[in-house]
C-alpha positions, 0 to 999 in steps of 0.5 A: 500500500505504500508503494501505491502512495508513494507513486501516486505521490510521485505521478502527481508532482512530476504532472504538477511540475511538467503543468507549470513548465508548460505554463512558463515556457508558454512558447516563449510568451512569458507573461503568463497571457497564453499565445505565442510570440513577444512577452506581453504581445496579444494574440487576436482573441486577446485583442492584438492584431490578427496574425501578429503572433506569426509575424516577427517584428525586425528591430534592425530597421526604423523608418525614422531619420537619423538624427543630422548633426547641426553646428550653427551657433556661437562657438568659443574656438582654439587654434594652435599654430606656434604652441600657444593656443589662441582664442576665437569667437565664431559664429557658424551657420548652417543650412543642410549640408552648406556651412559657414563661419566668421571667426573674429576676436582671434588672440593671435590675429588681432583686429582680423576677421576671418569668413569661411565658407564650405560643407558639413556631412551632416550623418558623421560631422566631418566638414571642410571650410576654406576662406581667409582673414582680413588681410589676405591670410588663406586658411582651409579648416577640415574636422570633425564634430561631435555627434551632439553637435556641441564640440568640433575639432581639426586642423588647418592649413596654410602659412602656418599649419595647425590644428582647432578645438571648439566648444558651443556656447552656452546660451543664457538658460544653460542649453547649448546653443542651437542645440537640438 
């Protein structure tokens, strides 16, 4: 009589634990809802979309845009050309991929203002700008832009080659300017 207990006894918990396995497992749906498909994904008798539970959903590809890079603001930038980092101020302006920049106030180009002129890839923020200053200095600018849009760096060419670092000013609530 024993033996009977003890393999009623463990009929009844090997059912138990294969039920609840089947519920976990739930064909990969583990909340417990029935179906099959995502965690928390309907079936149509649950209110979901017909045939969703069948479909895969690809998370590789959106159709939302990509966000573009935009520099146009105010920007404090440096230039090393002899060792000694020298301050600008620069207003750039960007339309698409079109790009412009005044640089003024330059401690090493007293009383000089330079315009610039060229384009940005606004996917990877690399930009190339050509113009000179006041007195016929030339200079071409190629560099990259951080993906926020908040900080630029590169080098130039000309008389004296160096390279840039940049930094957009913080507008008068905190917020980088222009920034998205």
């Amino acid at each position: 009589m024993r033996k009977h207990w003890l393999l009623i006894a463990l009929a009844v918990f090997s059912a138990v634990l294969a039920a609840s396995a089947l519920a976990c497992s739930d064909d990969n749906n583990n909340d417990g809802g029935g179906g099959t498909g995502t965690p928390g994904e309907k079936t149509p008798a649950e209110g979901g979309a017909p045939g969703a539970e069948d479909e895969p959903v690809d998370v590789t590809t959106t159709d939302r845009a990509e966000a573009q890079i935009d520099i146009s603001g105010d920007w404090i930038v440096t230039e090393d050309s002899l060792g000694t980092p020298s301050p600008c101020a620069a207003a750039v302006t960007q339309a698409g991929p079109g790009l412009s920049m005044v640089l003024e106030d330059c401690a090493s180009l007293p009383g000089q203002q330079g315009t610039f002129s060229g384009t940005i890839d606004t996917a990877t923020g690399d930009f190339s700008l050509s113009g000179t200053f006041t007195r016929g200095l030339a200079l071409d600018l190629t560099g990259t832009a951080s993906p926020d849009g908040n900080s630029i760096s590169g080098s130039f060419t000309g008389p004296l080659p160096g390279t840039f670092d940049g930094v957009r000013q913080l507008a008068p609530s905190g917020e980088q300017e222009g920034a998205p």
